[in-house]
N, C-alpha and C positions, 0 to 999 in steps of 0.2 A: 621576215617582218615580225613572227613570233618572239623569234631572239630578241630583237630589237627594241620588243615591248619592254620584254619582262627586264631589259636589261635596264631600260628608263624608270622600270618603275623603282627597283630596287635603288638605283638612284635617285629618284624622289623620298622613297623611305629614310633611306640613310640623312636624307638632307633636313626633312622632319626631326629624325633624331636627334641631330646636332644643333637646332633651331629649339629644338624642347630644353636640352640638357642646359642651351643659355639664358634660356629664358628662366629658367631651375636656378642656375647659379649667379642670374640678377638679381630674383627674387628673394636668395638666402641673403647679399653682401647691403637690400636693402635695409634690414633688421637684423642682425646677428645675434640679439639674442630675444628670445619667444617671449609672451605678456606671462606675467609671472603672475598667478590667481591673489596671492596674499597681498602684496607690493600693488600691481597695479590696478585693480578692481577695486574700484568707487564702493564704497561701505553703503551707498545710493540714497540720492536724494530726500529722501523722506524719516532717512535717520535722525534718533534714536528711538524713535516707534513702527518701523518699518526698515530692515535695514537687508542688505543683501546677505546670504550665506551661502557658500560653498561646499556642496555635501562631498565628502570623503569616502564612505559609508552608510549604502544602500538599505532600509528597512530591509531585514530576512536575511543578512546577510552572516554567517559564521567566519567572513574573514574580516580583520581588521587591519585597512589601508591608512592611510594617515599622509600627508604632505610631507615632500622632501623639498626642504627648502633652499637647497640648491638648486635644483634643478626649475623646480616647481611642477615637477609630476607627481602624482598621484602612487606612491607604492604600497606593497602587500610588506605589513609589518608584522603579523603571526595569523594564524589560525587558531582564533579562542578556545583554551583548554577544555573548559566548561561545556556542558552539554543545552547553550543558548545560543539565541541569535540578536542581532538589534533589534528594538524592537520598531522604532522609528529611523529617519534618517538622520543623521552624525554628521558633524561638518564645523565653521570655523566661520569666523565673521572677518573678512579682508578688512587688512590696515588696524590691526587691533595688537595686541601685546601684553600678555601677563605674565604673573610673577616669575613663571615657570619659562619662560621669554616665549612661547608660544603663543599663536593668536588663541581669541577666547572660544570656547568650546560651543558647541549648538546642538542637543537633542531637536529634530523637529516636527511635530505631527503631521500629519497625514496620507491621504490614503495610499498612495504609489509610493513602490522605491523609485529614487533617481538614479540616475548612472551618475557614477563618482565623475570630481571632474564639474558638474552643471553649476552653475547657481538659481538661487531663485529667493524670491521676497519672504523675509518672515515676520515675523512680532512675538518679542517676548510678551511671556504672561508667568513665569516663575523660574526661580533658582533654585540649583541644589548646591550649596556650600559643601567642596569636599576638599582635604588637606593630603598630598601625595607626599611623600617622603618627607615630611616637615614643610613643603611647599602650597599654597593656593592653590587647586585644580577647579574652579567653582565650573557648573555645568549651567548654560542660559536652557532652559524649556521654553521654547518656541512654536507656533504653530503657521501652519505656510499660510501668507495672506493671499493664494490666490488657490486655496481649496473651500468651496463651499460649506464643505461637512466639517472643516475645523476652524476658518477662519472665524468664524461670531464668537469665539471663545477670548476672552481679554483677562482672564485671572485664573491660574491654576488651580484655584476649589472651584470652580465651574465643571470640572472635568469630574466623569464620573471614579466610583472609589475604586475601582477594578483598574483601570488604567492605571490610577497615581499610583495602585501596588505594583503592576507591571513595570513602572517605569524603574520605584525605589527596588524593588527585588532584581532585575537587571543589572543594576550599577552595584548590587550586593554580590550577586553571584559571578559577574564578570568582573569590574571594574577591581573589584578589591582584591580578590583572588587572584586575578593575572596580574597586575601591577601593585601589591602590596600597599594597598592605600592603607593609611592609619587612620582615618577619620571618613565616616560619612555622617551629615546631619541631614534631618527634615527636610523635605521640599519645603523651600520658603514660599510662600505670596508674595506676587507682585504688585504692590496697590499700584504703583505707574508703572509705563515701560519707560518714561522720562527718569524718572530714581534709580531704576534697574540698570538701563546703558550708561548713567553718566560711571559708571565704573570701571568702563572700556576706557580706555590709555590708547592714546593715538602715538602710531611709529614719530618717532622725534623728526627722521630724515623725511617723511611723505609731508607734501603740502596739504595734504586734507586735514581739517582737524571736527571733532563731532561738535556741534551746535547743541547746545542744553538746553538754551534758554529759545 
């Protein structure tokens, strides 16, 4: 009767097995290919003064990932030479496109790093105009709209002086250094975050397009 168990059960096993591994390879032929963060993510609802970002690049981090737009994972693209780290989180606004054909760029306050990969709601509140290889690389400064401690902030001089230095000495000591930027200027003001987004270029091929008005 022992036999006879284990012999049932091992066939119950095996039958799970093969009942998982179909239900596996239903589940892959009914999508074949994964939501792709740039492409498919809603730029959200409340766009262009609320908009969704995608962090890349976790506050405190010395590596820098960045979107493979193939694939749409998340890779490690170097270990910054420089003896910094970010100082906020890093990331990119889905369904967006500049001159550089990459989506637009997002510094964004607050107090936690993300794990790369997440989204979450931000609001610009200022620009840093920077020029990479003869190309636009502008940086949006953003602050997450659903952190207490940074969300009531709506204009980059709101922000104390220590910080704007933190941010501008960052994009000096890394930005320029590891990628040979030619130009960085001032952090701009943001008098709206309506003036600031209509700058974003929507992907031609996506049906979304940003509302300004």
């Amino acid at each position: 009767m022992a036999n006879s168990g284990k012999g049932a059960s091992g066939k119950h096993s095996a039958f799970h097995g093969v009942a998982l591994n179909e239900r596996i390879l239903t589940s892959m032929t009914r999508r074949s290919v994964a939501a792709h963060p740039w492409h498919d993510l809603e730029i959200g609802p409340g766009a262009p003064a609320v908009f969704n970002c995608v962090v890349e690049i976790s506050k405190g981090s010395k590596v820098k990932y960045e979107l493979d737009k193939t694939t749409g994972l998340i890779k490690v693209d170097r270990v910054l030479y420089s003896s910094v780290v970010y100082p906020h989180n890093y990331g990119f606004i889905p369904r967006t496109i500049c001159e550089d054909s990459d989506p637009m760029d997002v510094l964004v306050l607050m107090q936690e790093p993300i794990l790369p990969g997440s989204f979450l709601r931000a609001r610009a509140i200022g620009l840093m105009p920077m020029i990479d290889q003869g190309e636009k690389d502008d940086k949006i400064i953003a602050v997450c709209a659903d952190d207490p401690e940074f969300r009531h902030y709506t204009d980059i001089k709101q922000l104390p002086p220590h910080r704007l230095a933190e941010i501008r000495r960052f994009f000096e000591d890394c930005i320029l250094y590891d990628n040979s930027v030619h130009e960085l200027c001032l952090l701009g003001s943001c008098n709206s975050q309506y003036n600031l987004l209509c700058q974003i270029q929507s992907l031609s091929l996506l049906r979304h397009t940003i509302k300004t008005t």
